[in-house]
LODREN-853363 format. One record per atom (N, C-alpha, C): x, y, z; residue in three letters; atom name. Coordinates in steps of 0.1 Angstrom, whole numbers, plus 5000, padded with zeros to 4 digits. Example, Ala and Ser with C-alpha at 12.3 -4.5 7.8 and 13.67 -1.06 7.14 Angstrom:
SITE   c1   c2   c3 residu atome
SITE 5132 4943 5078    ALA     N
SITE 5123 4955 5078    ALA    CA
SITE 5132 4967 5078    ALA     C
SITE 5128 4978 5071    SER     N
SITE 5137 4989 5071    SER    CA
SITE 5129 5000 5079    SER     C
This chain:
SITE   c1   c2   c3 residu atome
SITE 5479 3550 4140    UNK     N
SITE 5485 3563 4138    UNK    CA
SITE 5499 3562 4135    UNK     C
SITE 5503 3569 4123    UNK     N
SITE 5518 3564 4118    UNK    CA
SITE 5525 3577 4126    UNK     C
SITE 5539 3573 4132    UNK     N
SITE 5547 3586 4136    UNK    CA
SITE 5553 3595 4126    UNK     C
SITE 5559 3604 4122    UNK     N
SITE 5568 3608 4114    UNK    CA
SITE 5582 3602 4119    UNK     C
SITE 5588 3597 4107    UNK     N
SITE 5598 3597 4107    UNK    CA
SITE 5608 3604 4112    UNK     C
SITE 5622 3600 4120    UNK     N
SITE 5631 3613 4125    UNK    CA
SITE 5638 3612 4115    UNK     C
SITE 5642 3621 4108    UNK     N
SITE 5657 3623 4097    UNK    CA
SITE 5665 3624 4105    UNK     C
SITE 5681 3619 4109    UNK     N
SITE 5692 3619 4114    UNK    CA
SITE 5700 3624 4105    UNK     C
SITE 5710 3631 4108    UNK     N
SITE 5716 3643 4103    UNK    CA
SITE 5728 3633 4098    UNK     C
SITE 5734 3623 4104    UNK     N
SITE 5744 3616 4100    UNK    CA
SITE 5738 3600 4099    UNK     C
SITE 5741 3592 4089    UNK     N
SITE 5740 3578 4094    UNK    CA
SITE 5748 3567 4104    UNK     C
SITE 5744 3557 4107    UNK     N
SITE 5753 3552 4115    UNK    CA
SITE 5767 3550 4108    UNK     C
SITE 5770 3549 4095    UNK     N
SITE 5780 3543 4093    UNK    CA
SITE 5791 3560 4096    UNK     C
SITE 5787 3571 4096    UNK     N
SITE 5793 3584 4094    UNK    CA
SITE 5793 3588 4106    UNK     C
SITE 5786 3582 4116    UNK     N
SITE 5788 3584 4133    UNK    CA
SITE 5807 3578 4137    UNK     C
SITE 5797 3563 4133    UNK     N
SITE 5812 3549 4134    UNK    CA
SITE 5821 3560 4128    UNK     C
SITE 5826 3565 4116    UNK     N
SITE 5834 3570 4108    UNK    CA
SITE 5842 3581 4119    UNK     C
SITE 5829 3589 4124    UNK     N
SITE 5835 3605 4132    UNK    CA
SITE 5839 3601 4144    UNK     C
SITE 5835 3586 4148    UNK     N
SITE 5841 3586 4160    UNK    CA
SITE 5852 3577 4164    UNK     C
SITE 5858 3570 4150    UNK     N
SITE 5871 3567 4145    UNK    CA
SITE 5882 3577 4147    UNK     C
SITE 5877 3588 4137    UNK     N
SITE 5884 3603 4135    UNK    CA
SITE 5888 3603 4146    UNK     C
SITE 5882 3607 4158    UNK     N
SITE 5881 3609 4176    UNK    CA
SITE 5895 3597 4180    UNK     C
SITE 5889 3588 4175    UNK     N
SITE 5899 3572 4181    UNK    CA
SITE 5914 3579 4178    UNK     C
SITE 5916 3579 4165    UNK     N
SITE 5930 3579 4157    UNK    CA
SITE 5932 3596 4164    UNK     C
SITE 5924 3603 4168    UNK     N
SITE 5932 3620 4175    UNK    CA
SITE 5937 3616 4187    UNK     C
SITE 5932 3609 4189    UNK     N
SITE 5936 3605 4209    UNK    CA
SITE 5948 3596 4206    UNK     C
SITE 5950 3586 4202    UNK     N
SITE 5958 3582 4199    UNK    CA
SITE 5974 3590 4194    UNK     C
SITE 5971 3595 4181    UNK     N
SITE 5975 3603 4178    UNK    CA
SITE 5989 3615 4191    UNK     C
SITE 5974 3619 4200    UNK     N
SITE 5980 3632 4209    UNK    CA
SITE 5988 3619 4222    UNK     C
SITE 5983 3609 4220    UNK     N
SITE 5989 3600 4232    UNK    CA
SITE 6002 3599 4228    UNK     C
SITE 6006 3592 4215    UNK     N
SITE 6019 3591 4209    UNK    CA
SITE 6022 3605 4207    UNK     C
SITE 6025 3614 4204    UNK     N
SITE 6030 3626 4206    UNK    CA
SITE 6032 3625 4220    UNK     C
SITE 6026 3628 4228    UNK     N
SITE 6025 3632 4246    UNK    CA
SITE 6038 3620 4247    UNK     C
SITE 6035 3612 4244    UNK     N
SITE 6047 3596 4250    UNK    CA
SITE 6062 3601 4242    UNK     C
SITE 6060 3602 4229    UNK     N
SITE 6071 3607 4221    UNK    CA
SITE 6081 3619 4229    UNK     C
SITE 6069 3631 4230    UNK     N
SITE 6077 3642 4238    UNK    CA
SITE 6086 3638 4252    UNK     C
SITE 6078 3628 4261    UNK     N
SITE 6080 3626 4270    UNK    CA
SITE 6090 3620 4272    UNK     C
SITE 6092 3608 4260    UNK     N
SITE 6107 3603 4261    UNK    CA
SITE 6125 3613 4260    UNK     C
SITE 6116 3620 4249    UNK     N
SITE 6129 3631 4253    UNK    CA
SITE 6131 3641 4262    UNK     C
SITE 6120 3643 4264    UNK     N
SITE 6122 3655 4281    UNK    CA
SITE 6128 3649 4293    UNK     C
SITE 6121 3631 4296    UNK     N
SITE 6130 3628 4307    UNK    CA
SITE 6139 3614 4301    UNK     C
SITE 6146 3617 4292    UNK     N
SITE 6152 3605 4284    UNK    CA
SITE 6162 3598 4295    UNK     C
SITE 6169 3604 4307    UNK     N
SITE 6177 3596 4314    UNK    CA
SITE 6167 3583 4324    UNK     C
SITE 6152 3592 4327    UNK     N
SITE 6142 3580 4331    UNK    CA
SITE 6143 3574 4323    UNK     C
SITE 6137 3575 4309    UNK     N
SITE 6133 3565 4298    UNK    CA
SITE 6148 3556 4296    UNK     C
SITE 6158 3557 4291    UNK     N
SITE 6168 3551 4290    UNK    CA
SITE 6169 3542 4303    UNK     C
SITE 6167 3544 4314    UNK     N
SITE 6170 3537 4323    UNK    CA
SITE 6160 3525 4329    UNK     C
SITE 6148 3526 4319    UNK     N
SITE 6137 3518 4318    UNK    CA
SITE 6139 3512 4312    UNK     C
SITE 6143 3515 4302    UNK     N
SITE 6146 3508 4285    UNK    CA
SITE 6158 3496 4291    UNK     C
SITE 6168 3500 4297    UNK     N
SITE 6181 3489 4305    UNK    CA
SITE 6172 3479 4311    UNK     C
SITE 6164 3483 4321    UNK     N
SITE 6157 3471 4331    UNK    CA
SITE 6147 3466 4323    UNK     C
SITE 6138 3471 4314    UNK     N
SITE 6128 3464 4308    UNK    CA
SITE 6134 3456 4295    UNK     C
SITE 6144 3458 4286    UNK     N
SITE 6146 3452 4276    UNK    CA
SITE 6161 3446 4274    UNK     C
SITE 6168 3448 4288    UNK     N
SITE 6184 3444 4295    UNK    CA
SITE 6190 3447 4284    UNK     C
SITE 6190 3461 4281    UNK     N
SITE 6203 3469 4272    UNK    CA
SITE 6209 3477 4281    UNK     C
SITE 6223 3477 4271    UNK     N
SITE 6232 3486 4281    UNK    CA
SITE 6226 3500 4279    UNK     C
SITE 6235 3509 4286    UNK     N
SITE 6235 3522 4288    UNK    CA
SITE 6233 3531 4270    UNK     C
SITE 6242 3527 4266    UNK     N
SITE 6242 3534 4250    UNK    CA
SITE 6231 3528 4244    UNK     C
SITE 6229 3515 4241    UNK     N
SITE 6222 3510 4231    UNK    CA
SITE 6208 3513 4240    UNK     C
SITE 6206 3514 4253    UNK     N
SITE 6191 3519 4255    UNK    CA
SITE 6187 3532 4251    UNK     C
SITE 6196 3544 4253    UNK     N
SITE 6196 3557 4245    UNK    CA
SITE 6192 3555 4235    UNK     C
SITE 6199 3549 4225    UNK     N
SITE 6196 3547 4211    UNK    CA
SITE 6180 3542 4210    UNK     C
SITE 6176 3534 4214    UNK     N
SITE 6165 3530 4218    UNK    CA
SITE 6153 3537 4220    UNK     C
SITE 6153 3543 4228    UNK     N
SITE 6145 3556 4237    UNK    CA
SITE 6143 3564 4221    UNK     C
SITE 6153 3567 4217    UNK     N
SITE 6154 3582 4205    UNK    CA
SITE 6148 3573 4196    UNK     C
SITE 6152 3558 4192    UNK     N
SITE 6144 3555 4178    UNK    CA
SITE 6130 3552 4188    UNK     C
SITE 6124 3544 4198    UNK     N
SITE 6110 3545 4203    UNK    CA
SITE 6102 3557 4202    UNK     C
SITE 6107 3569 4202    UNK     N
SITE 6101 3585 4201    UNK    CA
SITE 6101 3583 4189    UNK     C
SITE 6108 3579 4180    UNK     N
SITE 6111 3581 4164    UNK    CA
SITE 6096 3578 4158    UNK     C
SITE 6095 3564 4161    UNK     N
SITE 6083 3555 4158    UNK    CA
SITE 6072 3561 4165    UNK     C
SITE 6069 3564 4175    UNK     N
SITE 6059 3569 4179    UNK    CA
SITE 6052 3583 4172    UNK     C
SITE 6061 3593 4171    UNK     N
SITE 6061 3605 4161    UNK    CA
SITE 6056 3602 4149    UNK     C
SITE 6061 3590 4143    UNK     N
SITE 6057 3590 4127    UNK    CA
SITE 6042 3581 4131    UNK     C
SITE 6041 3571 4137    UNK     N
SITE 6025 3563 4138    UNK    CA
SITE 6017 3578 4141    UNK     C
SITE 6021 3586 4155    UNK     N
SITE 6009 3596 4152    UNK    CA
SITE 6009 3605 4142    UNK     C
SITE 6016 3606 4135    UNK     N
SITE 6016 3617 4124    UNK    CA
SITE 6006 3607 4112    UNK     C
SITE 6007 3598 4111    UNK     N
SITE 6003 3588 4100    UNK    CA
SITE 5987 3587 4104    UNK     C
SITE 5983 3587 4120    UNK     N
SITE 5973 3587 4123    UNK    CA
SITE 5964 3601 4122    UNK     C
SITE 5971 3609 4117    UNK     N
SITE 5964 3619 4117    UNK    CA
SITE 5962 3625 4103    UNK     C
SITE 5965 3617 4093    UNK     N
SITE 5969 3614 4077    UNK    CA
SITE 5955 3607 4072    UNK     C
SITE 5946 3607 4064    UNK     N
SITE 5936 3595 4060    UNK    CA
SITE 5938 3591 4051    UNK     C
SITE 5952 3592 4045    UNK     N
SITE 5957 3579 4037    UNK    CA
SITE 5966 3570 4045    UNK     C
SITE 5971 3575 4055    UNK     N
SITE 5977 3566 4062    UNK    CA
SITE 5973 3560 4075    UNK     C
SITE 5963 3564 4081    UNK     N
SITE 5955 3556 4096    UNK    CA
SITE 5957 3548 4091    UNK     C
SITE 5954 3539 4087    UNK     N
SITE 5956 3523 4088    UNK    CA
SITE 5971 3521 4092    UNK     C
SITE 5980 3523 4085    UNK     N
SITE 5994 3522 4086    UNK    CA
SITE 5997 3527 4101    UNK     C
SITE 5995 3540 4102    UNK     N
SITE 5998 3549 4120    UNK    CA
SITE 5990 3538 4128    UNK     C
SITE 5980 3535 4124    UNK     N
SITE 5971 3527 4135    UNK    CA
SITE 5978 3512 4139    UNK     C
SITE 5983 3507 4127    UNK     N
SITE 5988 3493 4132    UNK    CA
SITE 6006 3495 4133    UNK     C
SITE 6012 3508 4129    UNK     N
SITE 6026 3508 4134    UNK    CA
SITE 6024 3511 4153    UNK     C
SITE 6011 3521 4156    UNK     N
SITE 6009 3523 4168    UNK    CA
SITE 6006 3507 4178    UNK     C
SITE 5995 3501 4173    UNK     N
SITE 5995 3487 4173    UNK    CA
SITE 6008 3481 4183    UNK     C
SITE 6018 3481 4172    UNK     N
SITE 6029 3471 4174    UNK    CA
SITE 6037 3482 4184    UNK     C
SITE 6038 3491 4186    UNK     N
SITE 6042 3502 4199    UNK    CA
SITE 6040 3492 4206    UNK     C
SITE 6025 3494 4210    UNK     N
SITE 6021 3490 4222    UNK    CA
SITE 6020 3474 4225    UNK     C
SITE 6024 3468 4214    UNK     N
SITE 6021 3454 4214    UNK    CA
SITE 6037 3453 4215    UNK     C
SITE 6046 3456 4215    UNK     N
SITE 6061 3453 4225    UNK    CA
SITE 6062 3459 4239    UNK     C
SITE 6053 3472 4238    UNK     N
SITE 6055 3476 4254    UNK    CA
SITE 6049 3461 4263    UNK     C
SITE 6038 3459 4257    UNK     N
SITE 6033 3449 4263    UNK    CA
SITE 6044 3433 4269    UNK     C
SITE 6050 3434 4260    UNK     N
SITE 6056 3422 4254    UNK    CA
SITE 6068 3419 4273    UNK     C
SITE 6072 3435 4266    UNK     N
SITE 6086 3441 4277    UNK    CA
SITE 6082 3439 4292    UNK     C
SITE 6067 3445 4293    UNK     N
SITE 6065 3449 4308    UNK    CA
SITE 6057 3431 4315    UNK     C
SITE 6050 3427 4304    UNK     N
SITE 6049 3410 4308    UNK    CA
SITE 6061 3402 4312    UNK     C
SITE 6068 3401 4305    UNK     N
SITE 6086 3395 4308    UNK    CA
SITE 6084 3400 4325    UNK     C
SITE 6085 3411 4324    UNK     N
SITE 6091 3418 4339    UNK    CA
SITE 6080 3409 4347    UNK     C
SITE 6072 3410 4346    UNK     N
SITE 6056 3405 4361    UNK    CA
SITE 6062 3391 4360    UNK     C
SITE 6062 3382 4344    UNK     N
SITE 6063 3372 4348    UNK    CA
SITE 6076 3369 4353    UNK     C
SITE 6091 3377 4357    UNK     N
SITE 6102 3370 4363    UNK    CA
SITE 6104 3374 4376    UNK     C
SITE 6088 3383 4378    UNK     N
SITE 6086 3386 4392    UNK    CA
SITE 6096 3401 4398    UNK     C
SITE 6105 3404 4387    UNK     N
SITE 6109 3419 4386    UNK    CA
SITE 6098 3430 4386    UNK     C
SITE 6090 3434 4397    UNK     N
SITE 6083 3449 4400    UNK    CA
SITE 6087 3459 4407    UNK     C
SITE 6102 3455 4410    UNK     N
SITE 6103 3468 4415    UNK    CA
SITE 6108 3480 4410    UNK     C
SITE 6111 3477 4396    UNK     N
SITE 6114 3489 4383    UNK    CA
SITE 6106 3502 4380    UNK     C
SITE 6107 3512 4379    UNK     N
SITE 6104 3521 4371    UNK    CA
SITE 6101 3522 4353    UNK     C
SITE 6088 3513 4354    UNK     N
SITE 6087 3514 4336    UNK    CA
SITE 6087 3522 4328    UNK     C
SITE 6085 3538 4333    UNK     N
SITE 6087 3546 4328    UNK    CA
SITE 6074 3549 4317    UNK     C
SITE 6063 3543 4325    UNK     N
SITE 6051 3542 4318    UNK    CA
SITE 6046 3556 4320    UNK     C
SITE 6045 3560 4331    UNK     N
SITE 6035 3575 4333    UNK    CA
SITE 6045 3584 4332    UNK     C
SITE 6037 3599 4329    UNK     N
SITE 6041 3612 4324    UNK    CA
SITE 6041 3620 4336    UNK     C
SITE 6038 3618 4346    UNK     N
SITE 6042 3624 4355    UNK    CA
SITE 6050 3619 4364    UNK     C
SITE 6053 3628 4377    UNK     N
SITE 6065 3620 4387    UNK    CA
SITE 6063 3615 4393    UNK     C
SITE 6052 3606 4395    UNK     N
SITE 6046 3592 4399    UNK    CA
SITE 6059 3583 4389    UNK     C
SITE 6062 3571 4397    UNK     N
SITE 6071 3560 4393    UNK    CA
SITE 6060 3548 4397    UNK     C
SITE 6060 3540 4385    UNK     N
SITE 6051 3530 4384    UNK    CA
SITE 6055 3520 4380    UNK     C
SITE 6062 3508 4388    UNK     N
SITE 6066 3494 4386    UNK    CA
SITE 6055 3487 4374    UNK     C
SITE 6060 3478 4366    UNK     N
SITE 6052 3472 4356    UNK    CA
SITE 6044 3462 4368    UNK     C
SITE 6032 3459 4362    UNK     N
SITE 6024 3454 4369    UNK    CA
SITE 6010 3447 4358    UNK     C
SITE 6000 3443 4365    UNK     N
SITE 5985 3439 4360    UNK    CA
SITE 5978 3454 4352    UNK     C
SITE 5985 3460 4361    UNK     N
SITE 5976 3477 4354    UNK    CA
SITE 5977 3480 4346    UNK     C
SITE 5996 3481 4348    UNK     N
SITE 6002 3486 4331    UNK    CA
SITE 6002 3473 4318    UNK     C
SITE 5999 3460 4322    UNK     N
SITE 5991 3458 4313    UNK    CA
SITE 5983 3459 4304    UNK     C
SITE 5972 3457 4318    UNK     N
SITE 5957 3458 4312    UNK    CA
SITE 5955 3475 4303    UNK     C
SITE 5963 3485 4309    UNK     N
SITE 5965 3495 4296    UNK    CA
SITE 5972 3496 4287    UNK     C
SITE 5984 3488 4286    UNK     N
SITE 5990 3485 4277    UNK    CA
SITE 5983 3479 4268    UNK     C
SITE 5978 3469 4268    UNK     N
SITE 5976 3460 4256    UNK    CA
SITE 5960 3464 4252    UNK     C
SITE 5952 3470 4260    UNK     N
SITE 5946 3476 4255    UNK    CA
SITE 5947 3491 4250    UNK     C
SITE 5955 3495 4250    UNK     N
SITE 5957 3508 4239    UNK    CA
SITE 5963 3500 4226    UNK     C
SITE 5969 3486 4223    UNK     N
SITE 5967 3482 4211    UNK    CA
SITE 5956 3475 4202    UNK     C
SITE 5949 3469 4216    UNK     N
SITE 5934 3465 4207    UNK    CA
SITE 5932 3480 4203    UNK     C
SITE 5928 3488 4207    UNK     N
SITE 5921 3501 4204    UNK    CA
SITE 5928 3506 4192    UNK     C
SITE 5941 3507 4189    UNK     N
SITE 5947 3509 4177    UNK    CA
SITE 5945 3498 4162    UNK     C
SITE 5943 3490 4172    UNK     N
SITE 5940 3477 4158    UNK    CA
SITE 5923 3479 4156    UNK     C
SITE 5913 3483 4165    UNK     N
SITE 5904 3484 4160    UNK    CA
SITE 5904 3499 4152    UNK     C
SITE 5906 3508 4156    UNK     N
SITE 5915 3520 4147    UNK    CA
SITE 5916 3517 4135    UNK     C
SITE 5924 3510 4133    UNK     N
SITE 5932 3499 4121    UNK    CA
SITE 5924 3496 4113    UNK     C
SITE 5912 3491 4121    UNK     N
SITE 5901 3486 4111    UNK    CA
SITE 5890 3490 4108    UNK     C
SITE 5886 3502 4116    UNK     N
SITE 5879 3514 4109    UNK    CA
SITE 5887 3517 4101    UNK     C
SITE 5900 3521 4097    UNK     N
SITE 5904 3529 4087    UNK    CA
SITE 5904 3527 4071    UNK     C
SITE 5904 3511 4077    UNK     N
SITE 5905 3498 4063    UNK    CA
SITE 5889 3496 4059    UNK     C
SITE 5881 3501 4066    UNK     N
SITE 5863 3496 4061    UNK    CA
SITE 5863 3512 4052    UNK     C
SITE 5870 3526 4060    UNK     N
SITE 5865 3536 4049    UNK    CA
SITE 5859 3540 4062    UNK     C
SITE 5860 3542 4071    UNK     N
SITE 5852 3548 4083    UNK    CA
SITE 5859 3560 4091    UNK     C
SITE 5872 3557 4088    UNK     N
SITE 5879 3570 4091    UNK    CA
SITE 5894 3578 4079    UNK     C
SITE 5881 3572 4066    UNK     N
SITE 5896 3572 4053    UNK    CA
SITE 5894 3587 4048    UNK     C
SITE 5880 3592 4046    UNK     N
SITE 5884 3604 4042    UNK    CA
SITE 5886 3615 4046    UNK     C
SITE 5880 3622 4042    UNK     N
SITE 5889 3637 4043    UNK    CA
SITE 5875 3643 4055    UNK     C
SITE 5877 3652 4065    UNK     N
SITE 5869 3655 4074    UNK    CA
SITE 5866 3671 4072    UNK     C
SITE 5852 3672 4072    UNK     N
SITE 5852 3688 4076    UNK    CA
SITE 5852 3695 4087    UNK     C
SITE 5856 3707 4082    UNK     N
SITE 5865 3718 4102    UNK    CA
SITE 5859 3714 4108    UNK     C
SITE 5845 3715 4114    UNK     N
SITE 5837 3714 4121    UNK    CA
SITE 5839 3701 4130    UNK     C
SITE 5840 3690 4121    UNK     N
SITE 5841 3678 4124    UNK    CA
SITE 5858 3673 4128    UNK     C
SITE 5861 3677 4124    UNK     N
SITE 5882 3678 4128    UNK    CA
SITE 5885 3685 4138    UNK     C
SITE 5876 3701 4144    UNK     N
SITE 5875 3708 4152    UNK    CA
SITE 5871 3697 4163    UNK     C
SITE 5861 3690 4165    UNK     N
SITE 5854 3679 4176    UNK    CA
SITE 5866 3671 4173    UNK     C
SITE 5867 3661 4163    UNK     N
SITE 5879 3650 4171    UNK    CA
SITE 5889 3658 4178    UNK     C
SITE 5895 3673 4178    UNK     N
SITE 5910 3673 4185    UNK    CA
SITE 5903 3679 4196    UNK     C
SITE 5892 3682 4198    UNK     N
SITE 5886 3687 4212    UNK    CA
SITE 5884 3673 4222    UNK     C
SITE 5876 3664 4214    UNK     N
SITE 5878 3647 4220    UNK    CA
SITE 5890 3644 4224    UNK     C
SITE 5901 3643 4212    UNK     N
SITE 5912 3638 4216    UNK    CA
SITE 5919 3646 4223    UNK     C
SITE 5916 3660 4231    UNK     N
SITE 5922 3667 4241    UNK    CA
SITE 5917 3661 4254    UNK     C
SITE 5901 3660 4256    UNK     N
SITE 5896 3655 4266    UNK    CA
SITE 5899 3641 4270    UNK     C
SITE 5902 3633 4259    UNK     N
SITE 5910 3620 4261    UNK    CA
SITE 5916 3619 4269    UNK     C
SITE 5929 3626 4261    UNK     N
SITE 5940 3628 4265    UNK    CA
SITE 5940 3634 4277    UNK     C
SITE 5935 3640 4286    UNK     N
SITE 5936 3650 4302    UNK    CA
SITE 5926 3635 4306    UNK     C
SITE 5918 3631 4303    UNK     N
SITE 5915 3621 4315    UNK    CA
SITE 5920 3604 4313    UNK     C
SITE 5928 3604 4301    UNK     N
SITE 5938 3593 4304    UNK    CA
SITE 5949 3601 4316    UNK     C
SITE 5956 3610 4315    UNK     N
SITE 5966 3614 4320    UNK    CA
SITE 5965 3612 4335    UNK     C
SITE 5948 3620 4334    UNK     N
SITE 5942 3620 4351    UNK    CA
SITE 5947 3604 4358    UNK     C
SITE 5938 3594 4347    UNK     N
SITE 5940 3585 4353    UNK    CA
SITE 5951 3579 4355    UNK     C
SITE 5962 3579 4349    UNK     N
SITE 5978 3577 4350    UNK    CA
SITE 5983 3581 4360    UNK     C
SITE 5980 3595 4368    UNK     N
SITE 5983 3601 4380    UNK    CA
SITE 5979 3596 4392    UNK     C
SITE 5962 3592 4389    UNK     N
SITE 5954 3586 4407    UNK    CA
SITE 5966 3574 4405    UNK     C
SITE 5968 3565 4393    UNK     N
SITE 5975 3554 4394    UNK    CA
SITE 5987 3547 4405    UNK     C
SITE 5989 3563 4406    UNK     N
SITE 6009 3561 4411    UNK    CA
SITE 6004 3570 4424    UNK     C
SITE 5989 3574 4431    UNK     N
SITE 5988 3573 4444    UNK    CA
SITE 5990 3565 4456    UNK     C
SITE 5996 3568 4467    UNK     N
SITE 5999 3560 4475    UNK    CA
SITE 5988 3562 4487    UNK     C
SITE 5982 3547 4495    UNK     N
SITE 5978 3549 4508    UNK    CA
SITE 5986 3556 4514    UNK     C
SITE 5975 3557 4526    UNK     N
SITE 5982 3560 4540    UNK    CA
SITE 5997 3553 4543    UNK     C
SITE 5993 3535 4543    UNK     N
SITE 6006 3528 4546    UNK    CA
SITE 6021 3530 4538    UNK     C
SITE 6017 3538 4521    UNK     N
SITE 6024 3537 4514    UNK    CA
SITE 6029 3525 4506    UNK     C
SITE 6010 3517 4502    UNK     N
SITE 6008 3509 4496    UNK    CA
SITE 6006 3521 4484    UNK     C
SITE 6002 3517 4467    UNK     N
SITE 6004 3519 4458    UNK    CA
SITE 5985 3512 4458    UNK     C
SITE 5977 3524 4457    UNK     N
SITE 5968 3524 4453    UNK    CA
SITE 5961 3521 4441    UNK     C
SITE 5949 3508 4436    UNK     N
SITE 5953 3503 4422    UNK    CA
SITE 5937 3501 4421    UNK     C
């Protein structure tokens, strides 16, 4: 007895594709959200920018404003499908120096800084965590990178489908944040819950 066939409304390669789209929105709203946030609390950010990359006072300012700068343009690029590829791997290299900066710090054994990683008033010393999220939000941008380069997230999207990635990359975005928040919980003792 033969089954009928299911007809699937998308193929797999247009799944991969829409849920690229999804990848590069979240992203996207992360670098925006990070961008904004450098300039709303820029005396935090600057003062992370001194301990994490040993600039002075002015030249970390300067810093902070061109790091927002870069961030703004990769998500704008990411939200472009002639440019994801480009947003995806300038995003990429974001996060592949945050990386770079907050590693130095663990390995000279400097944790007791404010990296100025989370968006809320939780203060979170560089550590294994901000790591392990660091450097993975740039694999995730380099795989980004390379959906956009196969044609999986190159063309043009319909509302429907553009409508779902910025609803995705809203929902992302609120349970990355969530999790950024339990992050900077403290026990009872006022150990730093991880």
């Amino acid at each position: 007895m033969r089954h009928p066939a299911i007809a699937l409304p998308y193929s797999a390669t247009g799944i991969l594709g829409a849920l690229a789209v999804q990848v590069c929105a979240f992203l996207a709203a992360l670098l925006f959200a990070s961008a904004i946030h450098k300039l709303v609390q820029r005396a935090r950010s600057r003062r992370a920018a001194q301990s994490l990359a040993g600039l002075g006072a002015t030249t970390a300012a300067i810093a902070v404003v061109g790091a927002a700068g870069v961030e703004a343009i990769a998500a704008t690029a990411l939200l472009m499908p002639s440019a994801r590829v480009a947003g995806a791997l300038i995003a990429a290299g974001v996060w592949g120096g945050y990386f770079v900066a907050l590693w130095r710090m663990v390995a000279t054994g400097r944790e007791d800084v404010d990296c100025g990683c989370s968006f809320g008033a939780a203060r979170h010393a560089p550590g294994a965590p901000r790591l392990r999220r660091t450097g993975g939000l740039a694999v995730i941008a380099l795989l980004a990178a390379a959906a956009a380069r196969t044609g999986g997230a190159r063309g043009t999207v319909p509302f429907g489908e553009a409508a779902t990635a910025v609803c995705a990359a809203l929902a992302l975005l609120a349970l990355y944040l969530s999790f950024d928040q339990a992050a900077g919980l403290r026990a009872p003792g006022g150990r730093v819950m991880q």
